[in-house]
C-alpha positions in Angstrom: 126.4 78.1 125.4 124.1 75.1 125.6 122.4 74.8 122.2 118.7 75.0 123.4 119.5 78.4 125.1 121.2 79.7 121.6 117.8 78.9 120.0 115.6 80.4 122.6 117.5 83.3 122.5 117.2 82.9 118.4 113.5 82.8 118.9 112.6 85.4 121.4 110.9 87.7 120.4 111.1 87.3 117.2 109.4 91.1 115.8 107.0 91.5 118.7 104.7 90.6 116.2 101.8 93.4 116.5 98.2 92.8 115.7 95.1 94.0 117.4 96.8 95.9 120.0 99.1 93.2 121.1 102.3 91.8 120.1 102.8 88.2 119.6 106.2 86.3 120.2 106.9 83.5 118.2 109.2 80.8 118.9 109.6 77.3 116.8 107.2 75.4 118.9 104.4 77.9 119.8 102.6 81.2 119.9 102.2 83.2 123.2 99.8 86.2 123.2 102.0 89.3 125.1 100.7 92.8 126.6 101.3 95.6 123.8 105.1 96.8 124.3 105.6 100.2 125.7 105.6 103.4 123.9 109.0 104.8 123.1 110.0 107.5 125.3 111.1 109.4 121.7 109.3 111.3 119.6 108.3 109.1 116.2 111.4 109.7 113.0 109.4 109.9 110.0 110.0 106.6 107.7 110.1 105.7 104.0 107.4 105.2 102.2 107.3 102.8 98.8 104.7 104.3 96.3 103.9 102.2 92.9 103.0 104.6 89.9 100.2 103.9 87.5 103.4 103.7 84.9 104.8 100.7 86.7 107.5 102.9 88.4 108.2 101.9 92.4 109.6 105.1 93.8 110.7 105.6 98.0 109.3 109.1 99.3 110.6 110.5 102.6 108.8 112.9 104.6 110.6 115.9 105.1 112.7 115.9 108.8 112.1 118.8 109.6 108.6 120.6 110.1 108.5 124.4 110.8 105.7 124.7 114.1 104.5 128.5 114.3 104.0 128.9 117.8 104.8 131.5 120.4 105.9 128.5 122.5 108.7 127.8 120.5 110.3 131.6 119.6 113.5 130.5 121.7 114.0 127.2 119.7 112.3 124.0 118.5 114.0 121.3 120.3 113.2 118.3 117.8 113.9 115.7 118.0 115.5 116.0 114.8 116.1 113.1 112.2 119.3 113.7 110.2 118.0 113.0 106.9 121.1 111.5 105.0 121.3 110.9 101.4 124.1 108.9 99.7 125.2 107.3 96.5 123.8 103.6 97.3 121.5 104.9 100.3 118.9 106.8 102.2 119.3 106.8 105.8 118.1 108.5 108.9 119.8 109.2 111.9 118.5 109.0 115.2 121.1 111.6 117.0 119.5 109.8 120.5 120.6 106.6 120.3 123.6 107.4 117.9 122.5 104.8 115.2 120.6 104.7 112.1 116.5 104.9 112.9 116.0 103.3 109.4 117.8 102.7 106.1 116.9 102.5 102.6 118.0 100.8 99.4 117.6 99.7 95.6 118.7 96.6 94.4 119.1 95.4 91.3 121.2 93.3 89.2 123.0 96.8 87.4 123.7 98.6 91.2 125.0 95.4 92.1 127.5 95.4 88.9 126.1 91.5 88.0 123.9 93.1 84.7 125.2 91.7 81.5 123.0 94.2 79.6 125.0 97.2 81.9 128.5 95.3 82.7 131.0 97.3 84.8 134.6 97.6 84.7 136.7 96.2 87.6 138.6 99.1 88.1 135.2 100.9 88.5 134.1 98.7 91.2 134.2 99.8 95.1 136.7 97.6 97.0 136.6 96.9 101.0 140.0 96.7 101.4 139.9 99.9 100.8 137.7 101.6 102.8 137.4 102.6 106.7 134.9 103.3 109.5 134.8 107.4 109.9 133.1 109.1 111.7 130.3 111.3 110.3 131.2 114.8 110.1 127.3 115.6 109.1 126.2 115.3 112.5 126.6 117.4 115.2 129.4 116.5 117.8 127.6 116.0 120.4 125.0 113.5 118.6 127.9 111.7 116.8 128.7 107.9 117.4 132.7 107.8 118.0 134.8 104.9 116.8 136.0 105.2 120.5 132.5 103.9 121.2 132.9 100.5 119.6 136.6 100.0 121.6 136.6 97.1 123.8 132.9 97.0 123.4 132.8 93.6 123.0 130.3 94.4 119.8 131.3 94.4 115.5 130.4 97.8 114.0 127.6 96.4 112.4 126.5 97.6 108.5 122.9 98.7 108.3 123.5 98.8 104.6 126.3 96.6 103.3 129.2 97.2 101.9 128.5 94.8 99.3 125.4 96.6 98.3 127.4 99.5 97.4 130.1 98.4 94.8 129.0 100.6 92.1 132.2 103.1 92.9 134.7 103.2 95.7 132.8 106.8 97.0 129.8 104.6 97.5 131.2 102.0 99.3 132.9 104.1 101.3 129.9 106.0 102.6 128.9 102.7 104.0 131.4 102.7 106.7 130.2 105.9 107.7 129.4 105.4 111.6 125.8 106.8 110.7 125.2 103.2 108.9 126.5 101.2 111.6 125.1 100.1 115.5 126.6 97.7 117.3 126.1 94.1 116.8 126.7 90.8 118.2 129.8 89.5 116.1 130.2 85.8 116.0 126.5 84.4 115.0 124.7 87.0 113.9 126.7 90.2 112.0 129.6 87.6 110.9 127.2 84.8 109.8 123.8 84.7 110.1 122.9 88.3 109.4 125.7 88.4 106.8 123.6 85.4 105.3 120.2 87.5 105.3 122.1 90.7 103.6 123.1 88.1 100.4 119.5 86.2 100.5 118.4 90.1 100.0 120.9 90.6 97.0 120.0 87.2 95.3 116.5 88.7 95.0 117.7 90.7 92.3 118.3 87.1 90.3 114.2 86.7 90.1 113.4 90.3 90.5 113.9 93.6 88.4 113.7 96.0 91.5 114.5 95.0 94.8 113.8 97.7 98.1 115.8 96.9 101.4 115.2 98.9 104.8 116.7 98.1 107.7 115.4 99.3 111.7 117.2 98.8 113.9 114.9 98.0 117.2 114.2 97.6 120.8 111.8 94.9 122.0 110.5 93.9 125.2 111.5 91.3 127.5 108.9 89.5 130.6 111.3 89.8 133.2 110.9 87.2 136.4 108.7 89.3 138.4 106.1 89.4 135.4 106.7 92.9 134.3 107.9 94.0 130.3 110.9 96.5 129.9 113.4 96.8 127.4 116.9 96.3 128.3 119.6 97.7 126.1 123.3 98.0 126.6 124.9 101.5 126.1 128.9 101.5 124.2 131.5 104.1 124.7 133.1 106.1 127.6 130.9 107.7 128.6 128.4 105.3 127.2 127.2 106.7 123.7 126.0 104.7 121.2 123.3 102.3 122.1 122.6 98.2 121.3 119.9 97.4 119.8 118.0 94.1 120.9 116.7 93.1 117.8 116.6 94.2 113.9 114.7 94.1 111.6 115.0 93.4 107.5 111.9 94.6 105.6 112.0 94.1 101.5 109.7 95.1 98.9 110.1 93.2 95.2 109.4 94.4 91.8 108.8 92.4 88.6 106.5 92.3 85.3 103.7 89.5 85.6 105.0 88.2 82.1 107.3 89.7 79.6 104.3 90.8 77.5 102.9 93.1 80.2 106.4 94.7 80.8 105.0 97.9 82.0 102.9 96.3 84.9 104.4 95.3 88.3 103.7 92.5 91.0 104.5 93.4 94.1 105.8 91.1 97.1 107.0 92.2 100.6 108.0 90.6 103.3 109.7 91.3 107.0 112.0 89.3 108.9 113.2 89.8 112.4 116.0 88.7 114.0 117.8 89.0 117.7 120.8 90.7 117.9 122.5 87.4 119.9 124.3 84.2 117.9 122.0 82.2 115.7 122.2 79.0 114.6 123.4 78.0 110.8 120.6 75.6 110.9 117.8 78.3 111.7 115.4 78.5 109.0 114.8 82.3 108.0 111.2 81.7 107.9 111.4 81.6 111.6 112.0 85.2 111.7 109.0 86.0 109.2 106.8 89.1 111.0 104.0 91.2 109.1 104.9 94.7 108.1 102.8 96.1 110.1 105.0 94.4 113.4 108.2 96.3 112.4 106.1 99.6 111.6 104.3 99.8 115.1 107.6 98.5 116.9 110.0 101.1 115.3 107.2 104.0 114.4 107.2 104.0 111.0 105.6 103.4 107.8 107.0 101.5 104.9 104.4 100.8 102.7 101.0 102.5 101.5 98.1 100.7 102.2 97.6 99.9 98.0 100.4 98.3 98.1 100.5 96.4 101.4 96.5 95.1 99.9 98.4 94.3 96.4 101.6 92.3 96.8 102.1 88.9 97.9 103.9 87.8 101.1 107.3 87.7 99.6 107.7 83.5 101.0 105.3 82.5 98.2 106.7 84.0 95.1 110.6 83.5 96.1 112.3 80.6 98.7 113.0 82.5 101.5 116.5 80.5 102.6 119.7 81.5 103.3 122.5 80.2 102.2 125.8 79.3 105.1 128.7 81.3 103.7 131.3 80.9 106.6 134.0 82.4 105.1 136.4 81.9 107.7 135.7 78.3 107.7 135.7 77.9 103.9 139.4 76.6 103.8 138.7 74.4 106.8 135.2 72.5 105.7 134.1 73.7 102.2 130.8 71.5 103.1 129.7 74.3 105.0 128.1 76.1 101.9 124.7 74.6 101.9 120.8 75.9 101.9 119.1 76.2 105.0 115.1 76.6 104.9 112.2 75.8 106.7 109.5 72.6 106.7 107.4 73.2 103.8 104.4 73.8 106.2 106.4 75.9 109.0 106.7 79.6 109.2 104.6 80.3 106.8 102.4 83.8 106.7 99.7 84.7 104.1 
């Protein structure tokens, strides 16, 4: 594939940034106003939200799933849609039985979850190993709303981690839950979940190195495209036989960081965020992740939910100016072959950048 289409495809798109009742597509060279994208045809699946306490404390709250409607209308049955609401050891997901993939997913990092505190050190023989864990299918959800690992056969798509394994090494039962199906959609393998996604999940563990708490959600999403007779739709592939499980077009990494102003004032927090879109297609090693920078408030309207409270999207600071937001090129599978290949990508000092 011709390098300038791999970066168009990089760049398109990039979080149908929302603002005033219209979404914005950024590539690396300009900005192009776009008509609003259309309204999902699904009913809205209620999202985190991150709450700061007067005590310092950052707490997620989730809305309950499930809301009891006392209507005549609906003596026979509510039909829903209903969001599995799925609790686990390293995670907080919910399940969109539609499309057969997480809706959202929800996580704390910090240096002790991660097993890299010296003030909480771990045993080896404590931590979670990949080696030995296994997709599965998730016996929480109902048959026929349940992704299959028959789905992802021949799909020509990786079963792709919402939450990553290597978030969840605090015991093997943790990691394990991440290969549940209901943390996986299908993604493009070689350049994005391989590579460069793999490259966002650790720039989103690192955080932890200059930050005490660390809050990860990940949407997966579905974006418009201008087709050639003018006109916006959303195309999406459907996986499985019959086709199941659905691809999402883009996703979408949306972080929330924790730390005391000084170590005198250890009871205070400042508060950055930050969200980052990215296509589900191959990307570039050399694509800076400030490329991919959206507002908040892009992923919520896109995906129908709400992350943040208004305090504390008015009190933090764009997450770019108070950490480097780069990734670092891990290709494992190349590491033998060209150990050069571990270097820092980032943007232009005066590109990408958001307030």
């Amino acid at each position: 594939m011709p390098s300038s289409t791999i970066l168009h495809a990089a760049y398109f798109a990039i979080g149908a940034i929302v603002g005033g009742g219209v979404a914005t597509a950024i590539d690396g060279r300009r900005r192009t106003v776009l008509p609003p994208p259309p309204s999902s045809s699904s009913a809205t699946v209620p999202g985190p939200i991150v709450e700061v306490q007067p005590t310092g404390v950052t707490r997620i709250t989730t809305p309950n799933a499930l809301i009891t409607v006392d209507s005549p209308v609906l003596k026979h049955g509510n039909p829903g849609p209903i969001s599995d609401m799925l609790v686990r050891k390293a995670y907080v997901a919910a399940y969109d039985r539609r499309l057969r993939h997480p809706a959202w997913t929800a996580e704390h990092l910090t240096l002790a979850s991660l097993g890299k505190s010296t003030l909480e050190p771990r045993a080896a023989s404590e931590a979670g190993d990949r080696s030995k864990s296994a997709f599965y299918e998730d016996e929480e959800i109902p048959p026929q709303f349940r992704a299959k690992l028959s789905d992802y056969v021949r799909s020509g798509y990786d079963r792709g981690h919402m939450v990553p394994a290597a978030d969840a090494k605090s015991s093997q039962a943790a990691m394990d839950e991440t290969f549940l199906l209901s943390n996986i959609a299908p993604q493009v393998g070689a350049g994005f979940n391989r590579h460069y996604w793999a490259y966002v999940e650790d720039w989103c563990r690192r955080l932890t190195g200059s930050f005490s708490d660390v809050y990860v959600f990940t949407v997966p999403l579905y974006l418009p495209k201008l087709d050639a007779d003018g006109k916006w739709r959303v195309h999406h592939e459907v996986i499985g036989s019959p086709p199941n499980t659905s691809v999402p077009t883009h996703f979408a990494k949306v972080v929330l960081t924790a730390k005391p102003p000084s170590p005198s004032t250890p009871h205070l927090r400042e508060i950055s965020t930050g969200a980052f879109v990215l296509p589900n297609a191959e990307i570039p090693d050399q694509a800076p992740l400030e490329n991919f920078v959206v507002p908040v408030e892009a992923v919520e309207k896109a995906a129908g939910l709400t992350f943040f409270s208004d305090e504390v999207k008015k009190a933090s600071k764009h997450i770019c100016k108070t950490t480097k937001c780069e990734v670092i090129v891990r290709r494992f599978d190349d590491a033998q072959k060209r150990p050069d290949m571990r270097r820092a990508i980032s943007a232009p000092g005066d590109v990408g950048r958001k307030s």
